[in-house]
C-alpha positions as CSV (number, residue, x, y, z in Angstrom):
1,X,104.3,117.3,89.3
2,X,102.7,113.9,89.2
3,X,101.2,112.8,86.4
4,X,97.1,112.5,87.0
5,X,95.6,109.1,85.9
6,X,92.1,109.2,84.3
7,X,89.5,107.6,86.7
8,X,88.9,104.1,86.0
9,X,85.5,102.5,86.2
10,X,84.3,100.1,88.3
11,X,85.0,96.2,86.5
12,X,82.2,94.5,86.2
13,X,81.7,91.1,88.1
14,X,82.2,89.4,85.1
15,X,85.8,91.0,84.7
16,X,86.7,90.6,88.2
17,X,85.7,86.6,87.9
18,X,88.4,86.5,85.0
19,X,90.8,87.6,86.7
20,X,90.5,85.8,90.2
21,X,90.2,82.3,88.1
22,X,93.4,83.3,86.2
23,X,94.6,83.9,89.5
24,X,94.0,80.6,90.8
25,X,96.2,78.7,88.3
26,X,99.3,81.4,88.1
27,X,99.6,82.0,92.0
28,X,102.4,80.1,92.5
29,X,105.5,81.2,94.7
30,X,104.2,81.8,98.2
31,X,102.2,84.8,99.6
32,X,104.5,87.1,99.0
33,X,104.4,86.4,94.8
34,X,100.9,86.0,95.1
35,X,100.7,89.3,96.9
36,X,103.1,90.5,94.3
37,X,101.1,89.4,91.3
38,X,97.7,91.1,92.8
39,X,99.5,94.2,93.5
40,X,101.1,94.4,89.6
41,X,97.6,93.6,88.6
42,X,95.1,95.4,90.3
43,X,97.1,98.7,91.9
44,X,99.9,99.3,88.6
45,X,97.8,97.4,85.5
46,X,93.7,97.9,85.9
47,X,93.7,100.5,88.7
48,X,91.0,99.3,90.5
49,X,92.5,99.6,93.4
50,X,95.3,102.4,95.3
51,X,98.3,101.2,96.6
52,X,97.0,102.9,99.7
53,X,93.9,100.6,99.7
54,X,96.0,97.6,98.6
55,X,98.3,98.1,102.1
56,X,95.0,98.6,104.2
57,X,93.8,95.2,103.3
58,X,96.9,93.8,103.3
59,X,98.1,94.5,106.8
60,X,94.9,93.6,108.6
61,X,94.9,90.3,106.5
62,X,98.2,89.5,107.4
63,X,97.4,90.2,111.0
64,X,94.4,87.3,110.9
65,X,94.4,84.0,111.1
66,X,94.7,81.9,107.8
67,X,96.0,82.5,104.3
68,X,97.0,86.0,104.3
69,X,96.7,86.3,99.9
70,X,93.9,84.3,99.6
71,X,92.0,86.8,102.2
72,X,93.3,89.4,100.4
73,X,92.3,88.1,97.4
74,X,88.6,87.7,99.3
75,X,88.8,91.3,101.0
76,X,89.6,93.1,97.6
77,X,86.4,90.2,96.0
78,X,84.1,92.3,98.4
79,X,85.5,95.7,98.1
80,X,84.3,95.7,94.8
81,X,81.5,93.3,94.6
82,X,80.6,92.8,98.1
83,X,79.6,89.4,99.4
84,X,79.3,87.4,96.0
85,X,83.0,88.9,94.9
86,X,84.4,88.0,98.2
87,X,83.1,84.4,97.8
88,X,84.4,84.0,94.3
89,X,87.5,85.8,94.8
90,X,88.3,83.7,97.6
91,X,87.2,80.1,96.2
92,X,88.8,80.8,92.9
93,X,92.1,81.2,94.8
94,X,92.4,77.7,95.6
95,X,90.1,76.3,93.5
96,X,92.9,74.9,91.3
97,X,95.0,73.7,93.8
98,X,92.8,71.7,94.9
99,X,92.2,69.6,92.1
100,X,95.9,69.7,91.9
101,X,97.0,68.6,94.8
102,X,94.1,65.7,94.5
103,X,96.0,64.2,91.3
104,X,99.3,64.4,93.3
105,X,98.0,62.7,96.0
106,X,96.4,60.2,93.8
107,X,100.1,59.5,92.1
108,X,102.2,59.6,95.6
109,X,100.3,57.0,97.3
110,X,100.1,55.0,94.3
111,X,103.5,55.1,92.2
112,X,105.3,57.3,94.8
113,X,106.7,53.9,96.6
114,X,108.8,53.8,93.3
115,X,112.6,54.2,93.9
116,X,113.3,56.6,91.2
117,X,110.3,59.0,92.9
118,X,111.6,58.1,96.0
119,X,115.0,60.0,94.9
120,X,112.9,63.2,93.6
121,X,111.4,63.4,97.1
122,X,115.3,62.9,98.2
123,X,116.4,66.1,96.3
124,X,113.0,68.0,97.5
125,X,113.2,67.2,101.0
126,X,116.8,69.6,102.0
127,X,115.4,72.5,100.1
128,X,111.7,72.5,102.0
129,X,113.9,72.6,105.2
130,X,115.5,75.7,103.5
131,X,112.4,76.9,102.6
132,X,111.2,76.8,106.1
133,X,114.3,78.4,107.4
134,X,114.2,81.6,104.9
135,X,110.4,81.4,105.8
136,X,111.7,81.8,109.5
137,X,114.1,84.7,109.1
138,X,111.3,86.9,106.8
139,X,109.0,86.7,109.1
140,X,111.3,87.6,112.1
141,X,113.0,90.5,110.4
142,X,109.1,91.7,110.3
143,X,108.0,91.1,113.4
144,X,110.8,91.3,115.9
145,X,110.5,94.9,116.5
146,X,111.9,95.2,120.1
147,X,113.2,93.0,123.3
148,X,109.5,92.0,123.8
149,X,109.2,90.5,120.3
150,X,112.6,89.0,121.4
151,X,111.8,87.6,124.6
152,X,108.3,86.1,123.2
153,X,109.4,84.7,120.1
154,X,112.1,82.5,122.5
155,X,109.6,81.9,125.1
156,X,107.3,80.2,121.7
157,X,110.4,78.4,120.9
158,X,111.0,76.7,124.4
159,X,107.8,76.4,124.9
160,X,106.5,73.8,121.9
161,X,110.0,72.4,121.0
162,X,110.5,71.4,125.2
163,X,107.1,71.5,126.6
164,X,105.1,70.6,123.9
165,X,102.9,73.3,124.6
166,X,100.0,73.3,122.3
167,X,100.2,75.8,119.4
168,X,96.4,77.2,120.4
169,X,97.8,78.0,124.1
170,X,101.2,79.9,122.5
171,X,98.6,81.8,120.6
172,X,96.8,82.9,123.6
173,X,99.5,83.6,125.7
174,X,101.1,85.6,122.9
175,X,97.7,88.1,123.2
176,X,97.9,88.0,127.0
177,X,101.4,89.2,127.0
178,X,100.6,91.7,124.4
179,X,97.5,93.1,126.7
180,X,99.7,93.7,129.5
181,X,102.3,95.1,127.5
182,X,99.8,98.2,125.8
183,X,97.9,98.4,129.4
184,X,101.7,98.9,130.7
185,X,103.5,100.2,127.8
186,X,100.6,101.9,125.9
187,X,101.1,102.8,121.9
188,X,101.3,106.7,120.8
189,X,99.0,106.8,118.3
190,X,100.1,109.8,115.4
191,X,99.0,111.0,112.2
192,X,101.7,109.3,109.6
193,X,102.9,111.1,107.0
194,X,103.5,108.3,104.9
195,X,99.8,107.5,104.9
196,X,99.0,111.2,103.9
197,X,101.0,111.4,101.0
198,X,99.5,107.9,99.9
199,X,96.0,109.5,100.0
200,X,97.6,112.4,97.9
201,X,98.4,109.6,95.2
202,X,94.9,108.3,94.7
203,X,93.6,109.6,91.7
204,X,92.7,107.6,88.7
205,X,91.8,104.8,90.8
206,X,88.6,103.5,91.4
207,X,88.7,101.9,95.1
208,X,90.8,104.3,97.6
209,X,90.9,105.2,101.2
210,X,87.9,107.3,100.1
211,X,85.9,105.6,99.0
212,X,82.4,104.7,100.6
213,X,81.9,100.9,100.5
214,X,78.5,99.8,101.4
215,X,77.9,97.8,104.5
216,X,80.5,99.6,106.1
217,X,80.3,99.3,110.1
218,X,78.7,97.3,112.7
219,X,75.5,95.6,112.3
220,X,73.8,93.1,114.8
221,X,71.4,91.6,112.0
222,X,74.3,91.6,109.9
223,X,76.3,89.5,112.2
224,X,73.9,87.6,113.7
225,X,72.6,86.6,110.1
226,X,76.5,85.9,108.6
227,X,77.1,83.6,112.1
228,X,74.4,81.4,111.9
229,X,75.1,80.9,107.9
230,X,78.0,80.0,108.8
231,X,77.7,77.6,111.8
232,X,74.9,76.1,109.1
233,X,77.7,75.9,106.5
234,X,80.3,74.5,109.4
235,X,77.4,72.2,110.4
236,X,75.7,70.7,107.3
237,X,78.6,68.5,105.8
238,X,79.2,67.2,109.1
239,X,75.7,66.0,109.8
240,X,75.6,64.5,106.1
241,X,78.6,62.4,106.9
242,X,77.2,61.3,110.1
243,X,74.2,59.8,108.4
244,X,76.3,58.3,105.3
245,X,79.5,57.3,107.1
246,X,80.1,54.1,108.8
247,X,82.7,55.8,110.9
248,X,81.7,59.2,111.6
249,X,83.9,59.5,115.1
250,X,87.0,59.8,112.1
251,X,85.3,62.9,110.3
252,X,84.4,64.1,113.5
253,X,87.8,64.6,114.8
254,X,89.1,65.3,111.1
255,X,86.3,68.0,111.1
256,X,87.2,69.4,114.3
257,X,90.8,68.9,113.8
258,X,91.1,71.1,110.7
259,X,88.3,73.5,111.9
260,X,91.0,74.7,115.2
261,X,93.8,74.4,113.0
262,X,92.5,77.2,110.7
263,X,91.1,79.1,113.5
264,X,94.7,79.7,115.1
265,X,96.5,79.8,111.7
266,X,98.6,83.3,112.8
267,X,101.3,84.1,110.5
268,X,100.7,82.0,107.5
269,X,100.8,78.2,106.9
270,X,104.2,77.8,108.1
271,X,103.1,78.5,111.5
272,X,100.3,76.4,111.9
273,X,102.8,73.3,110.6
274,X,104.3,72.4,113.5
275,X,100.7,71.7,115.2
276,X,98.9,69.9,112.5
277,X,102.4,68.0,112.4
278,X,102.6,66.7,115.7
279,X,99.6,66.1,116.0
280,X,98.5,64.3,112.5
281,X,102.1,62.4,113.2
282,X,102.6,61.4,116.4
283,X,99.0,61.8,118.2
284,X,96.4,60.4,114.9
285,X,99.5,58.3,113.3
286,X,97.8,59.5,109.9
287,X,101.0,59.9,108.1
288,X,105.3,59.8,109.1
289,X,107.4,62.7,109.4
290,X,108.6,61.8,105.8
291,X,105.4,61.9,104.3
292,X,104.5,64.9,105.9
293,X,107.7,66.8,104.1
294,X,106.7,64.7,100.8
295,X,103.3,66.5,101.3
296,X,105.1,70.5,101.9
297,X,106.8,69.5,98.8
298,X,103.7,68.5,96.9
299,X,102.2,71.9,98.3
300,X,105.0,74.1,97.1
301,X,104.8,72.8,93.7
302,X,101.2,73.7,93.2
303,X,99.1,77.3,93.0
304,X,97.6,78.8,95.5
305,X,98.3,79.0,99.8
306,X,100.7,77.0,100.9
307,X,98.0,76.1,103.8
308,X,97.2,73.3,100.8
309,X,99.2,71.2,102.9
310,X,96.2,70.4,105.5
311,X,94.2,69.0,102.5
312,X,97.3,66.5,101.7
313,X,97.1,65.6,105.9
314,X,93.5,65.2,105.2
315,X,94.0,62.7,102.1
316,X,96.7,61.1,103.8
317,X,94.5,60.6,107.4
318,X,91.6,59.2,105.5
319,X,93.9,56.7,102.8
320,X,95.6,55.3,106.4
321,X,92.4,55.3,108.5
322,X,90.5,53.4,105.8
323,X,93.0,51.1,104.3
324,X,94.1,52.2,101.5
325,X,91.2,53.5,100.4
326,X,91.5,56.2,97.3
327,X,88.0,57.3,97.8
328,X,87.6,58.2,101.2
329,X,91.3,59.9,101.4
330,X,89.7,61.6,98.4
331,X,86.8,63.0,100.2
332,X,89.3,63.2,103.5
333,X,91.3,65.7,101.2
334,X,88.0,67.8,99.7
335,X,86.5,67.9,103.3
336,X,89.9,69.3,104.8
337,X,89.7,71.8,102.0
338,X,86.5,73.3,103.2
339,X,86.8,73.4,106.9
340,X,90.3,74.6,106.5
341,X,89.1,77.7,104.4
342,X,85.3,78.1,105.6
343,X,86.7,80.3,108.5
344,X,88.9,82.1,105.8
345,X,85.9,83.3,104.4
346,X,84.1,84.0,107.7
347,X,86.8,86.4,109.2
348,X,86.5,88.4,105.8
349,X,82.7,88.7,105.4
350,X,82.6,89.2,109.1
351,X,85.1,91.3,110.0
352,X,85.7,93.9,106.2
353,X,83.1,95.9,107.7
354,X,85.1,96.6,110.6
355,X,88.4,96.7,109.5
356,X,87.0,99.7,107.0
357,X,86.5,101.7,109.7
358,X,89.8,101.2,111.8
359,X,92.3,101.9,109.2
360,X,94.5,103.8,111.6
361,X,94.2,102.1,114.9
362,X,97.9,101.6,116.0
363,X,97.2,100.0,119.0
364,X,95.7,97.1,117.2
365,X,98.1,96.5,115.6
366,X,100.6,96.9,118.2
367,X,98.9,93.8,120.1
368,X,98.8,91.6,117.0
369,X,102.5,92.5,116.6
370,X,103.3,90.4,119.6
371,X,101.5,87.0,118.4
372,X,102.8,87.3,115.4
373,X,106.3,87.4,117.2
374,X,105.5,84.1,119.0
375,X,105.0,82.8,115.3
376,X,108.6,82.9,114.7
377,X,109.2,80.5,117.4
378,X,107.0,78.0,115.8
379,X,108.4,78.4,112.3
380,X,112.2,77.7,114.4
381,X,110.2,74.9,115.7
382,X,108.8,73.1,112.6
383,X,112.6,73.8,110.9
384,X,114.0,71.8,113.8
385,X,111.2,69.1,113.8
386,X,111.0,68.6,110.2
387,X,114.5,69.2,109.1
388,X,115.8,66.3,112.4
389,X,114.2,64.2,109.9
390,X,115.8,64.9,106.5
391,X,119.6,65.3,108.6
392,X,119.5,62.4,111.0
393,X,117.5,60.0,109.2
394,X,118.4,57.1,112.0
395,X,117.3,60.0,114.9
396,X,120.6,59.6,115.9
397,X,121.9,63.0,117.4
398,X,125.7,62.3,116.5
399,X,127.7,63.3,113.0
400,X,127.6,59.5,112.7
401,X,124.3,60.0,111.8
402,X,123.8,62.7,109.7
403,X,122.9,62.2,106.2
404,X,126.1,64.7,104.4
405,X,124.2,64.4,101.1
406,X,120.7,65.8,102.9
407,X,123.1,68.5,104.3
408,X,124.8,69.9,101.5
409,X,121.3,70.4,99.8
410,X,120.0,72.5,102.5
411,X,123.3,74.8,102.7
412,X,123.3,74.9,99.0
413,X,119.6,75.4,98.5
414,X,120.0,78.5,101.4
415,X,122.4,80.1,98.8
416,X,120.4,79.7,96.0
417,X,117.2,81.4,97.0
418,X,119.0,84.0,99.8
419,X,122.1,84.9,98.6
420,X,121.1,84.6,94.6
421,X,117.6,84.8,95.0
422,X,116.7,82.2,92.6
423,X,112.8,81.4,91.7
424,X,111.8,79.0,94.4
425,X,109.3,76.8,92.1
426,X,112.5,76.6,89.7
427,X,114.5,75.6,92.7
428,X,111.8,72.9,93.8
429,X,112.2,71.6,90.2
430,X,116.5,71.6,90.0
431,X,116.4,70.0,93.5
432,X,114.0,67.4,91.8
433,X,116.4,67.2,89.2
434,X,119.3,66.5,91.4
435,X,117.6,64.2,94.1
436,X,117.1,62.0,91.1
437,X,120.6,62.3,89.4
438,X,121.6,61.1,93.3
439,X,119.4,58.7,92.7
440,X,120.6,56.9,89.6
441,X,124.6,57.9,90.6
442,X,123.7,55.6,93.8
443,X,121.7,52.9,92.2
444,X,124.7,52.8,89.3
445,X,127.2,51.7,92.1
């Protein structure tokens, strides 16, 4: 017989805001040891939440479009607080990072042309490739579910490595496909068993699949009222820089830049990468391919999303654009931050209500299944794009040109966190390590 919990009561905000902050600064190792910590802490530790309720919010987050654990982190915010503990939830998140990321910014573009931080990045590089690859496969062995997944996770592939398609039309193509296929190839839905006994497991908790959350459903004042705040929020730092700026055409596209970026952000940061990538490299010239994998390095080192990476494109597009200048890739970095995150918070607030009330709708889920298999193509993508840089330094395509050293460390990294599943933050700091023992064994010859 199971053992029955004693009810817990509901935190207070001030409990809650604890928590999220210390969130913020120990959230490091990727959504999935984010999602990890949360679950330890709120389901198994303070039981304000069931593991049934946890999964709920989980899967729909991870079905939307930006940082699935910091939405998470939001969605639970507002279970138990509503609005105000969504906001703080969610800013707390990546709160820290931010500032974190700032002072690494700061450092790279001003010591980081020094040789011996030149041969950390050296050591860093090769296992962010690996990263990405691992990244890749996880997210396939999720999503690729049947010939369909297959076929459209290929089709992603072809389509932005050959075509350069642009990420926004894989996206909807993805959904178009996935339409057809339930009109075609409809979904049973079916009572699961698993989710019964979950909701069998629920006492002692104090949010669960039973609960009554307030706000619950769909209201037209609601919506209409939450839309225009938040076209006012999307709008009001844009108009402020149009009137303090000298060049406000930059911040305009920066603005506009970030704001589709985040809107089409399906399966986590590492999809979104290969966009803001191209783009930012090749179309905007804000930063090179190598800064751009000094900057996913920066952002694997800190707390919080890995999505972080847009604010170091920011920083970097507004230090190039300006000449040098600290301050305005400063503000290019904190006004990435918010339009990269503002629709975070607007999916949440927006679409909670809703999701309460379709915890079992298969066919949903069936359809978001699909984009979320063109995602995989894209992550292939960004491993080919960024890694051609770390290999074949020269973009030579011959073994003349690959950089052996570059190699090795993205073979040997693979082993390290696949086959012996070692820490990743403590593999970012050994390969560190050994990119500057390289380093100094070169320089000593």
């Amino acid at each position: 017989m199971n053992q029955v919990l004693t009810p817990v009561s509901k935190p207070t905000f001030a409990e809650a805001l604890r928590f999220w902050l210390k969130l913020g600064f120990i959230s490091f190792g990727g959504p999935a040891g984010q999602i990890a910590i949360m679950h330890q802490v709120l389901v198994d530790e303070k039981r304000w939440i069931s593991d049934a309720k946890f999964l709920h919010a989980l899967n729909y987050c991870m079905l939307l479009p930006g940082p699935e654990a910091q939405q998470l982190a939001t969605y639970i915010g507002w279970l138990l607080h509503g609005t105000r503990g969504g906001l703080a939830a969610g800013i707390l998140f990546v709160l820290p990072s931010v500032f974190i990321l700032l002072a690494l910014s700061l450092l790279y573009v001003t010591v980081g042309t020094l040789p011996a931080l030149q041969g950390v990045f050296m050591g860093l590089k090769p296992a962010v490739v690996a990263i990405i690859l691992l990244a890749m496969v996880k997210i396939g062995q999720k999503s690729l579910l049947s010939l369909l997944h297959y076929a459209v996770a290929a089709a992603s592939f072809v389509g932005i490595f050959w075509f350069n398609v642009p990420f926004p039309l894989l996206i909807i193509g993805a959904a178009v496909v996935a339409l057809l296929a339930q009109r075609f190839f409809p979904v049973r839905t079916h009572a699961g068993a698993a989710q019964a006994r979950a909701a069998q497991a629920e006492a002692g908790y104090f949010l669960t699949t039973h609960s009554v959350i307030p706000g619950t459903g769909f209201s037209w004042p609601r919506l209409l009222g939450q839309l225009g705040t938040a076209l006012a929020l999307w709008g009001l730092p844009l108009a402020v820089l149009a009137f303090t700026t000298s060049d406000f055409p930059f911040w305009r596209t920066l603005t506009l830049f970030f704001t589709q970026a985040a809107l089409v952000t399906f399966g986590g940061a590492y999809a979104v990468l290969p966009y803001v990538a191209q783009v930012s490299v090749e179309k905007l010239h804000w930063l090179t391919q190598g800064q751009m994998l000094d900057g996913l390095a920066l952002g694997e080192t800190t707390p919080g999303p890995l999505i972080m990476v847009l604010a170091f494109v920011g920083f970097m597009g507004g230090y190039t654009h300006f000449g040098a200048s600290l301050a305005l890739g400063s503000l290019g970095l904190l006004t990435t931050t918010y339009y990269t995150f503002l629709p975070c918070f607007l999916f949440i607030l927006v679409g909670a209500p809703l999701i309460e009330r379709t915890q079992h709708n298969l066919h949903l889920k069936a359809v978001l299944s699909i984009i979320t298999a063109a995602v995989v193509g894209v992550v292939l993508n960004l491993a080919v794009y960024l890694g051609g840089s770390v290999l074949l330094p020269a973009g030579t395509p011959h073994l003349a040109g690959v950089h052996w050293p570059s190699l090795v460390w993205v073979l040997v990294s693979l082993a390290a966190l696949y086959r012996f599943k070692l820490n990743m933050i403590l593999w970012i700091g050994i390969s560190a390590a050994a990119g500057l023992l390289y380093y100094l064994a070169q320089a000593a010859l």
